[in-house]
N, C-alpha and C positions, 0 to 999 in steps of 0.2 A: 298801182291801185292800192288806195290805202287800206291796212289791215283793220276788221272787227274789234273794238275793247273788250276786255275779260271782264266779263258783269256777274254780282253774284246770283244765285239761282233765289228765284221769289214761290212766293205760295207755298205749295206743301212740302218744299226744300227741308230735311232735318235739320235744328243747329246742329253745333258742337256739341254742350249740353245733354240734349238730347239722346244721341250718338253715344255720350258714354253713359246715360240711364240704361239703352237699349244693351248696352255690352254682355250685362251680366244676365239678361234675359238669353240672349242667343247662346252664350260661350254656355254658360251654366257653371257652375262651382267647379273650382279647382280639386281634384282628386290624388291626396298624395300616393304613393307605390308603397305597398310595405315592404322594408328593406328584408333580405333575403339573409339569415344565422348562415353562417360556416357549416357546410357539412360534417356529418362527424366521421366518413373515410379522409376530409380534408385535415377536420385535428388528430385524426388518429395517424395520418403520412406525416403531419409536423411533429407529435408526439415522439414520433420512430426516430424520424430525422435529429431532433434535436439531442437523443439520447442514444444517439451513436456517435455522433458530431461530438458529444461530453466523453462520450468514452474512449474516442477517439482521442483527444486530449487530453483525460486522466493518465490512458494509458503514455503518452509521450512527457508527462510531466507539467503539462503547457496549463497547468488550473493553480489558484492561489493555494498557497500551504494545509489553509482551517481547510477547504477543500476538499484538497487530496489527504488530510489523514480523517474527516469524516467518510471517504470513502473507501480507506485501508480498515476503519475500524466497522465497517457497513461486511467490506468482503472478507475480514475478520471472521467475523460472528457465522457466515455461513458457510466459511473451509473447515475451519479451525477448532477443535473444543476445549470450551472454557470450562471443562468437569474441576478443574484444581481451583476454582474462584477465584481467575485469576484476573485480576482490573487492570484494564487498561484505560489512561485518563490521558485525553490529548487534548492537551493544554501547552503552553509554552515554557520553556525555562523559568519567568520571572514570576509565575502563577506556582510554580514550584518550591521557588524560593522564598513567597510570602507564606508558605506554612511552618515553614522552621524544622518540620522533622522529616527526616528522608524514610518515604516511601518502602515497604515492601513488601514482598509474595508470601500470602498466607500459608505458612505450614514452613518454610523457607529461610534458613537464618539468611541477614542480611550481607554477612560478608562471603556467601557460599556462590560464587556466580556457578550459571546453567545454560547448557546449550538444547533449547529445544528445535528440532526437526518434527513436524506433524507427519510430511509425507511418506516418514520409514520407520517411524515408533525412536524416533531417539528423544532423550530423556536425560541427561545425564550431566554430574557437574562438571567444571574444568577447574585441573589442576595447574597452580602455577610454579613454578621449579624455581630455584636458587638463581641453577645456573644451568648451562645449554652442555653440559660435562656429561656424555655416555651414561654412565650409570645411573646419574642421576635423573635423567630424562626416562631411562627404563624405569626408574622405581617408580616416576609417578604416573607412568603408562598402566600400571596395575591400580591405579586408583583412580582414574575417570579420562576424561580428554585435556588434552594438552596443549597447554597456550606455548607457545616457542620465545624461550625469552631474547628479549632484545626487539622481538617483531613488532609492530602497529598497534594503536590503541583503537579500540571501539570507537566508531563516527567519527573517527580523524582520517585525516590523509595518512596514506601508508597502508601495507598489505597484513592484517592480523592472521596469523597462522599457528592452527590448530591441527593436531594432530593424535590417532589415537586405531587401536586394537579393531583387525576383524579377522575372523577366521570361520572354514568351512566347519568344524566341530559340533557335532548334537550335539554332545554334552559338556557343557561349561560351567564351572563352578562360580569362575569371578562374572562376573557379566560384564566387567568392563573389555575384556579380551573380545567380547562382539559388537562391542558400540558401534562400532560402524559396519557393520557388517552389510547391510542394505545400501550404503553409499550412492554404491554405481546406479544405484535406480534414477536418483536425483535429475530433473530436466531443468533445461533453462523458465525459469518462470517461477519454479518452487521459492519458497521460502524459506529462510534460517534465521530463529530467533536466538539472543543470547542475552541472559541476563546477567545484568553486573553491575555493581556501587548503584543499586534502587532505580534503575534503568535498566527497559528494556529495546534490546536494537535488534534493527529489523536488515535483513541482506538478501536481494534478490538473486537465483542462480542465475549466472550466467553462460555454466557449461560445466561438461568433464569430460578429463581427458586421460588418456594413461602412457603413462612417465616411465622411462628406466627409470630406476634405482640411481643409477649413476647421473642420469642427465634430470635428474628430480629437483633442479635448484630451485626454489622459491627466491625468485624476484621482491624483496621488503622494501625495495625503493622506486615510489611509482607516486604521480601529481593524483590517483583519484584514493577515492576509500575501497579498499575491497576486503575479504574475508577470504581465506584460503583454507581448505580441509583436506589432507592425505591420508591414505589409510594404505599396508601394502594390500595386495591382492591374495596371499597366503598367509597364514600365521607365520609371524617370527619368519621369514622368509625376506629376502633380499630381492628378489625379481623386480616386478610390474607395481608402482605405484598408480592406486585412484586419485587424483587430484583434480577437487570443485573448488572453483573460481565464483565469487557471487558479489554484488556491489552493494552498498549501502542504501538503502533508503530512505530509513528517518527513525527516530529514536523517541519512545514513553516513558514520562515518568511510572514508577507503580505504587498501588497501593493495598491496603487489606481491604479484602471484600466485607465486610460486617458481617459479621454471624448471627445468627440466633440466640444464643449463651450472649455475646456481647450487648445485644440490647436489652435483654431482659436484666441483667445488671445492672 
């Protein structure tokens, strides 16, 4: 049976034409959504997030150098006081270099290096000896702390080792007999400043521990940087050595903080 042909629709058929006139009648105007802003418990969780996440590698090291000393000189400023005016400029060596004159600590001659400790009030210069000869290592234990000669230089490999006076005594004349007298409080985390040739270097603790006398050898050959500081545990006493261990972190150059009197000049 033959099949019907496909014939178009006649009379009130719409065209095509048509068809899409009537479009925009039925549909009616397109309405955009307005897009939805970030919560702010959403930026305030990325907020958190991302400045733990930085802290998280500050603390591990894992941030570029400018970094991590704008953020040594950030947690600086809120441990530490700066009562003596004392500038710290963290810049690089070759920024250093383009000034010509070496940097130093207002009030401070420059060839006098200084060990400061914030978290036990030390303060005090180091002296350097001749020579590692007994007596002569006593005499300049009466005049500040004691660099050990022959041991490590500042922000080099090698262990720098210092050494110097504490004692249980209320009444002390020299004050250098109690430089360390606070030692053993030291924790891993504190800091050890020391300044020296217009730089100053920075040593984080890493521990302390207490030594015989006899088995008190400092190790001065080691691949990292460290700082080493003993003190005995008695005046003039033989017994129980304090000995803090700390590592390097990074070094500023310094400079005078400008006075008042200076600029009015």
């Amino acid at each position: 049976m033959p099949q019907p042909k496909p014939c178009l629709l006649r009379g009130s058929a719409p065209t095509p034409h048509a068809l899409i006139a009537e479009a925009p009648k039925k549909i009616g105007p397109l309405q955009s959504r307005p897009r939805k802003r970030p919560s702010k418990i959403f930026m305030l969780c990325w907020l958190l997030s991302f400045m733990a996440l930085f802290s998280a590698l500050y603390a591990l090291g894992f941030v570029p150098e400018a970094v991590a000393e704008a953020g040594d000189a950030v947690s600086s400023f809120f441990r530490y006081d700066r009562g003596r005016s004392l500038s710290i400029v963290a810049s690089t060596a070759e920024a250093t270099a383009e000034t010509g004159a070496a940097p130093v600590v207002d009030g401070v001659p420059a060839d006098e290096p200084r060990i400061l400790i914030d978290d036990i009030d030390v303060d005090a210069n180091i002296v350097f000896p001749e020579s590692a000869d007994l007596n002569i290592l006593n005499t300049a234990l009466t005049k500040g702390v004691v660099y050990y000669p022959g041991s490590g230089k500042l922000g080099e490999v090698g262990s720098v080792f210092l050494f110097g006076h504490s004692t249980g005594l209320k009444v002390v004349y020299n004050k250098n007999f109690e430089v360390f007298n606070r030692l053993k409080e030291l924790e891993a985390g504190d800091v050890i400043r020391v300044q020296s040739d217009g730089r100053e270097y920075w040593y984080r603790v890493l521990g302390m521990t207490i030594q015989k006398a006899d088995d008190a050898n400092i190790n001065l050959s080691t691949a990292r940087k460290l700082l080493t500081i003993s003190t005995c545990r008695i005046f003039g006493g033989r017994e129980d050595r304090y000995v803090v261990e700390a590592e390097f972190m990074r070094s500023y150059p310094l400079r005078v903080a400008t006075s008042a009197a200076d600029t009015s000049s």
